[in-house]
N, C-alpha and C positions, 0 to 999 in steps of 0.2 A: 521557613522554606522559601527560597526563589524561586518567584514564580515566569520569573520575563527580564533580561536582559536587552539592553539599549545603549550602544557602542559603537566602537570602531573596530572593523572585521581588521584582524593585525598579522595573521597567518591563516593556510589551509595544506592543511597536512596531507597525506599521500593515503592515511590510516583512516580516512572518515574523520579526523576531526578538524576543530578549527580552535582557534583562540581569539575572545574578541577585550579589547579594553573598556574598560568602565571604569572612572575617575581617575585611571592609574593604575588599577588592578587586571591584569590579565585572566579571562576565564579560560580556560581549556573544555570543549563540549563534544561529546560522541552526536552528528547529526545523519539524517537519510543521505546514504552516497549522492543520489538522485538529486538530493536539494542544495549541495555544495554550489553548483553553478550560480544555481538560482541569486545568490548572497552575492556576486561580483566579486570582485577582485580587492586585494590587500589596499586599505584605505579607505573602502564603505564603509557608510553608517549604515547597521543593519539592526533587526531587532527580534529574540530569538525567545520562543514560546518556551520553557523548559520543565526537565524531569529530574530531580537527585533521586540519584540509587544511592542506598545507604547497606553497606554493607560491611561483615569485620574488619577484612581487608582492603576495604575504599571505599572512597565516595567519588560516584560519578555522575557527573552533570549532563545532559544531554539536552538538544535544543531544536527545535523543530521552526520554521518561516510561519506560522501558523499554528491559532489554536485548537483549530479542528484536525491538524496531524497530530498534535500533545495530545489530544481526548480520544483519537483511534490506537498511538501509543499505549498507555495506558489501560485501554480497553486488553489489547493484544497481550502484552504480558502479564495480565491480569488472569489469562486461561494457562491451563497447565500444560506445562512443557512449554511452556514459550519466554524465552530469553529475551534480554533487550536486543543482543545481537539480530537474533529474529525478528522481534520488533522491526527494526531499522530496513531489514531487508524485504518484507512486505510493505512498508510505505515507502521503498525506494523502485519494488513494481508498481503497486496501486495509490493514486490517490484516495484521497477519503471516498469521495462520491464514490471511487469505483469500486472501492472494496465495500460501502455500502450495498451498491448495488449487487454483489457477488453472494454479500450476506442475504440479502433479501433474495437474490434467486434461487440462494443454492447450490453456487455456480462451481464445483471442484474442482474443474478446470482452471477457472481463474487464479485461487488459492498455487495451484501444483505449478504456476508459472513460478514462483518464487523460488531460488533456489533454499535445496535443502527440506522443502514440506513437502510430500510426498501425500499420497492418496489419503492414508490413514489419521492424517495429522492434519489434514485440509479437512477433514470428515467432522473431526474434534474442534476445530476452529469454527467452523461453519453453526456447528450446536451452539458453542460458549458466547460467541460473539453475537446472535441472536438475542441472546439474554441482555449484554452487556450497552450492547448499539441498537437493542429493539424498539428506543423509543423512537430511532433517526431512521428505519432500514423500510420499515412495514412489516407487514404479518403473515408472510410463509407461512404455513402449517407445520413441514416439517424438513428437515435436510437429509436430501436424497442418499439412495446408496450406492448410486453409480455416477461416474464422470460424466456429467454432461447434461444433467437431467433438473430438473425442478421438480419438489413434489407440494402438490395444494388439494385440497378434498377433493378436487376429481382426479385425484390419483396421478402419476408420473407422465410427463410429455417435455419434449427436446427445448433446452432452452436456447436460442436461436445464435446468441451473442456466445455460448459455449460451440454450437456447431459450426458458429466462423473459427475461433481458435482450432477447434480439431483440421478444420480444411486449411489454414491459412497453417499450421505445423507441418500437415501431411505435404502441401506445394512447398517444403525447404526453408520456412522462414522461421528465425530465432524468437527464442522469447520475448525479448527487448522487442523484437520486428511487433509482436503479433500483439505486444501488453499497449503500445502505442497504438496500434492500428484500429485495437477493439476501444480503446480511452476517448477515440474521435467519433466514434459509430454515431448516429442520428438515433432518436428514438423510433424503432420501427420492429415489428414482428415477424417478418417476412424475412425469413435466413437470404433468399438469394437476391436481397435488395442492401443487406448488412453487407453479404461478402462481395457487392459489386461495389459500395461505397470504401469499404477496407482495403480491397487491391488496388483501385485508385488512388486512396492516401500513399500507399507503398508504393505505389508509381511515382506517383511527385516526389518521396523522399527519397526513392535513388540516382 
């Protein structure tokens, strides 16, 4: 199996993928839209953490900057109903850390930024990926049944970094706006200290 390629980035397609050379051999890999930039431009040497999907009709290679994206990959479409395609598109909203931490709070919100997973399938996520990333996330008790909530033996209360998303959608701002804004946040408990540090980010970025 390939586990890591180490090359010369040679293309970057319009499709998510790219092509990088190794000794002469050109690879073609499905990567996070998100992480294309990250690799530079045609002529980097770049070095790409990877997944073969083996399937009847193909084998596809997929390549992550990182082998902490390859091990939440994996985790992800390891639960049911989840595609590589999905894959890709949850770790081109969250990075690892954040999507650990979404795991660990419980966070439905966070999940339902992605396009395409919606409440019910962020619900299913949130369970599966407890098991699969429980050794890196911490110990939730259990995944909530409402948007925005965390649940732990004392029972359901607002998770703070979920009620900046809800407030930072409700003032007009896009997914993209809000998955970066909340990725910067400080460690802190206090929602109206989260959403004063998050509209600030979104001030500097426009």
């Amino acid at each position: 199996m390939i586990g890591s390629l180490r090359g010369e980035l040679v293309e970057r397609g319009l499709d998510g993928s790219v092509v990088v050379e190794v000794a002469g051999v050109g690879y073609r890999l499905q990567v996070p839209p998100a992480s294309i930039p990250e690799l530079g431009e045609p002529g980097a040497d770049v070095v790409l953490h990877t997944h073969l999907s083996v399937r009847e009709d193909a084998l596809t290679l997929y390549g992550f900057p990182t082998r902490d994206e390859r091990v939440c990959f994996e985790a992800l479409i390891g639960a049911h109903g989840v595609g590589p395609a999905m894959g890709l598109a949850v770790l081109s909203v969250h990075r690892p850390d954040d999507l650990r931490r979404a795991v660990a709070e419980g966070d439905l919100g966070a999940l339902c930024l992605v396009p395409g997973v919606g409440r019910k399938t962020a619900a299913r996520l949130l369970l599966e990926l407890k098991d699969r990333l429980g050794s890196t996330v911490g110990s939730s008790d259990a995944v909530p049944e409402h948007a925005g909530t965390r649940v732990g033996s004392a029972g359901a209360e607002p998770s703070p970094r979920a009620d900046v998303r809800q407030a930072l959608a409700a003032l007009g701002y896009g997914p993209d706006e809000v998955a970066d804004a909340v990725r910067e946040l400080p460690d802190a408990d206090d929602t109206a200290v989260l959403l004063k540090a998050a509209l600030a980010h979104l001030g500097r970025a426009r």
